[in-house]
C-alpha positions, 0 to 999 in steps of 0.5 A: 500500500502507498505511503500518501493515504497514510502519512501525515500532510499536515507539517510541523516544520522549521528552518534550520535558521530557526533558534531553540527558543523559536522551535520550543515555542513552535512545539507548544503551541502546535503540542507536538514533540519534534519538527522536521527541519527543512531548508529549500523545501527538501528535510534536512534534520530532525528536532525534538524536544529532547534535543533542546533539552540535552543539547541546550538547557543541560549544557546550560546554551542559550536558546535564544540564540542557539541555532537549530541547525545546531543541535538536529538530528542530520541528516534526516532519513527519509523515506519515498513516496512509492515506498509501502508500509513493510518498507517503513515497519523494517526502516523503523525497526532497522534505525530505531526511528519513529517518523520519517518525512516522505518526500517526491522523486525530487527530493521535496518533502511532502508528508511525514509517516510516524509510528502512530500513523502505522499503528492505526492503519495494522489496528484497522487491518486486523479488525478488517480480518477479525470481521471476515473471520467472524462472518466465516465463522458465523455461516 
């Protein structure tokens, strides 16, 4: 099954110019934990949370002018369009990722998948099963 009617469209993104203090506000108001870093349309790196955390509070940084370019994740791994689902639970269960930004055949981002969104499309595919089994069953 393609990636597009799974994966998220709606992007939590920043630019790598962007400070901590920007992407932790961002992340508030958006009540997320991690944005996709992204320069010229293309992924560039990951930011979460935590990264400000280690990267920035713990080492006693200013967030303020700390760039995010700067503590990412980077490069980001990525994953195409017009790969399926087994291609993401094996990228997922080989990097130890839990979302990847999809992008096109030109390298622009164009969505992002997570765990989640995984998670809810096997959930709907073993309820899909568990009905046909009942039917069977049942006649």
């Amino acid at each position: 099954m393609s990636l597009k009617p799974l994966m998220t469209k709606e992007l939590t993104s920043l630019p790598s110019t962007a400070t901590a203090l920007d992407a932790a506000k961002y992340m508030t108001d958006m009540n997320v934990g991690s944005v996709i870093v992204v320069d010229d349309d293309k992924p560039s790196g990951i930011l979460t949370d935590r990264d400000i955390v280690t990267k920035v509070l713990s080492q006693d940084k200013d967030p303020k002018t700390t760039k995010i370019r700067d503590i990412m994740t980077s490069p980001a791994v990525t994953i195409s369009e017009d790969r399926d689902i087994i291609d993401v639970t094996r990228l997922m269960s080989e990097r130890g990722i839990r979302r990847f930004p999809v992008v096109d055949a030109n390298g622009k981002i164009i969505g992002v998948i997570t765990l989640d969104d995984v998670l809810v499309f096997l959930g709907q595919e073993m309820q899909n099963i568990a009905t046909s089994l009942k039917r069977e069953l049942c006649i």
